[in-house]
C-alpha positions in Angstrom: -12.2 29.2 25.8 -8.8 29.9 26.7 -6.5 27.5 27.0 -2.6 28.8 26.8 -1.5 25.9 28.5 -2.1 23.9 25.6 -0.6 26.3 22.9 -4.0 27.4 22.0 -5.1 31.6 22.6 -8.6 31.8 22.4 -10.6 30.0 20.3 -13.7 31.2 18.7 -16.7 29.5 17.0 -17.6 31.5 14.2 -20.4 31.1 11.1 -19.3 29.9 7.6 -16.8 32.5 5.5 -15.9 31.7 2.3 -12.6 32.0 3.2 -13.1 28.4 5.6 -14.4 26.6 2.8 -11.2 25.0 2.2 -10.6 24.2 6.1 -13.9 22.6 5.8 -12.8 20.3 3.3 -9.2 19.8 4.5 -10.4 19.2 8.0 -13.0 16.7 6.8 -10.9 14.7 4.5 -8.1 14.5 6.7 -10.0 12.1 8.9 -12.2 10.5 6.6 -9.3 9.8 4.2 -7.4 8.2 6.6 -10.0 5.9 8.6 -12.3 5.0 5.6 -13.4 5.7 2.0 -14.3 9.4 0.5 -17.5 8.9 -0.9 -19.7 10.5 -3.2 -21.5 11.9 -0.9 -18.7 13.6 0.7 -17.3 15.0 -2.2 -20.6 16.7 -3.0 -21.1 18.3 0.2 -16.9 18.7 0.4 -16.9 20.4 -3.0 -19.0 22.9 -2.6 -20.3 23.4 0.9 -21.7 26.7 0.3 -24.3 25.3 -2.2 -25.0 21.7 -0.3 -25.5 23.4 3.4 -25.5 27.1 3.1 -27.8 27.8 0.0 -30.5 25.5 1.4 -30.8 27.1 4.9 -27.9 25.0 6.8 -24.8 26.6 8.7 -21.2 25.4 8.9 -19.6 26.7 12.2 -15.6 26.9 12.8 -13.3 26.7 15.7 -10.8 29.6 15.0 -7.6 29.7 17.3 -5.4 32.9 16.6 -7.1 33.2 12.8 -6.8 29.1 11.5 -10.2 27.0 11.4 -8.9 24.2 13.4 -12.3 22.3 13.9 -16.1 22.3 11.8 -19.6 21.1 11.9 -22.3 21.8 9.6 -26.2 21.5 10.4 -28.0 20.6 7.2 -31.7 21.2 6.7 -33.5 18.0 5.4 -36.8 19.6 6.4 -38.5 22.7 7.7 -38.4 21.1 11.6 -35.4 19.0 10.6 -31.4 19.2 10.4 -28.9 17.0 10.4 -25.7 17.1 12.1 -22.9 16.4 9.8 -19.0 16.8 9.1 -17.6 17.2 13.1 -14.0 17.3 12.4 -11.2 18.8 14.6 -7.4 19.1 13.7 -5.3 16.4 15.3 -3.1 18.9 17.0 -6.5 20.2 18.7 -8.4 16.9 19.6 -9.5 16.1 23.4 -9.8 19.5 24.5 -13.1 20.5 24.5 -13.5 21.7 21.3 -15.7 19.1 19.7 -18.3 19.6 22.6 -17.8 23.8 21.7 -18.5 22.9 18.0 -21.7 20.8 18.8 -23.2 23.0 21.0 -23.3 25.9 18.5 -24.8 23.6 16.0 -27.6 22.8 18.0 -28.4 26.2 19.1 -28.5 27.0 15.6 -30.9 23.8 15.1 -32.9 25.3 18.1 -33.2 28.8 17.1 -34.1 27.6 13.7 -37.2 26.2 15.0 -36.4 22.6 14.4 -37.8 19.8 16.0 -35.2 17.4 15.9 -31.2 16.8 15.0 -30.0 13.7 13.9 -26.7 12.4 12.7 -25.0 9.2 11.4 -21.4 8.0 12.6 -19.4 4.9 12.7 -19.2 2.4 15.9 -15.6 2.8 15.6 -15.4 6.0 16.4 -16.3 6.0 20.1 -15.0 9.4 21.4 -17.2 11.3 18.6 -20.1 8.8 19.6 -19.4 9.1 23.4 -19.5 13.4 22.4 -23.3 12.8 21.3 -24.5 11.3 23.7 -22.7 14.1 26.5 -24.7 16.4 23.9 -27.8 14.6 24.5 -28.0 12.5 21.4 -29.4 9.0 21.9 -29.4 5.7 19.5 -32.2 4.9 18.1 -33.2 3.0 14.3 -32.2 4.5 11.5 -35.6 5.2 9.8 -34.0 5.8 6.2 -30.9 4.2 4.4 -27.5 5.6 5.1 -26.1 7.8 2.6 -22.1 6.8 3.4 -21.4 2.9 3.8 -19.5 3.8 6.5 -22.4 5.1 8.9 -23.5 2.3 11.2 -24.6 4.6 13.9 -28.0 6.8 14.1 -28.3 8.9 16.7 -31.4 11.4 17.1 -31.6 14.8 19.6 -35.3 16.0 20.0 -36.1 19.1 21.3 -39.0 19.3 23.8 -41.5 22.0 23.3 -42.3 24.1 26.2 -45.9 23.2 26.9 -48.6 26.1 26.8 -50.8 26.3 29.6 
C-alpha cells in the first residue's frame, strides 16, 4: 500500500517480532486507556503477548510504515477450528486510511489457512468505525454464546468460513 500523499512510504503487514511487543502494547493501551478501563484481561494478554497468543498457536500481525508498528491485531486460538479476533488498534496519526481493513484481512487469512471454522470477536457499540470495519470484513452480529471477558464488550460479532463442498 503506498500512500505518499499521506506522509506514509509503504506499509507492510508483517508476523509478530519480539521487537513489536512493545508497539503491541503501546498501540493497544493507547486507545483503550483513553476510551475505557484497562482490564485484567488486557493486561495479561498486554504483558506478555508472546505467551497469551503466540505460545498457544495465535499470531499478532503489524502495520510497519518505514520500520515503526503503527497498527496490530492478534488471532487467538480458543479451539482447534476456532480463533478469536482481538486487539485491532492503529496509531491516531494512521487511522481512516485503510489500514485497519489491511490488518483484518491478514488475520483472517491466517484464521483460514489455519483450518479454522470460524472468527469471532467482541467490541463496544461505541466504537462504530471498528464495528462498521467487521462487517466490510464480513463479520455479522449475532448472540454472544459465552460471557464477555472485558465489561466493556457489548458487541459479538462472528465470521464463518464456508467449506467448499465435495462432490
Amino acid at each position: 500500500m503506498a500512500d505518499r500523499a499521506r506522509g506514509m512510504t509503504k506499509v507492510e503487514i508483517v508476523s509478530f517480532r519480539r521487537e513489536f511487543a512493545p508497539a503491541f502494547q503501546r498501540l493497544n493501551l493507547d486507545w483503550i486507556e483513553r476510551l475505557f478501563e484497562v482490564e485484567e484481561a488486557d493486561r495479561k494478554v498486554l504483558g506478555d503477548p508472546e505467551r497469551a497468543i503466540i505460545a498457544t498457536g495465535g499470531q499478532i500481525f503489524f502495520a510497519v510504515d518505514a520500520e515503526t508498528a503503527i497498527g496490530t491485531v492478534a488471532m487467538i486460538r480458543t479451539s482447534e477450528k476456532r480463533y478469536k479476533l482481538a486487539k485491532m488498534a492503529v496509531a491516531t496519526t494512521h487511522q481512516r486510511r485503510g489500514i485497519g481493513e489491511l490488518l483484518g484481512v491478514a488475520a483472517i487469512a491466517f484464521g483460514r489457512d489455519a483450518g479454522a471454522e470460524s472468527v469471532f470477536l467482541r467490541t463496544n457499540s461505541r466504537l462504530a468505525n471498528a464495528v462498521r470495519l467487521y462487517e466490510r470484513l464480513g463479520f455479522r452480529h449475532a448472540p454472544d454464546p459465552d460471557p464477555p471477558e472485558y465489561a466493556r464488550a457489548d458487541v459479538y460479532m462472528e465470521l464463518r468460513f464456508v467449506k467448499p463442498q465435495v462432490q
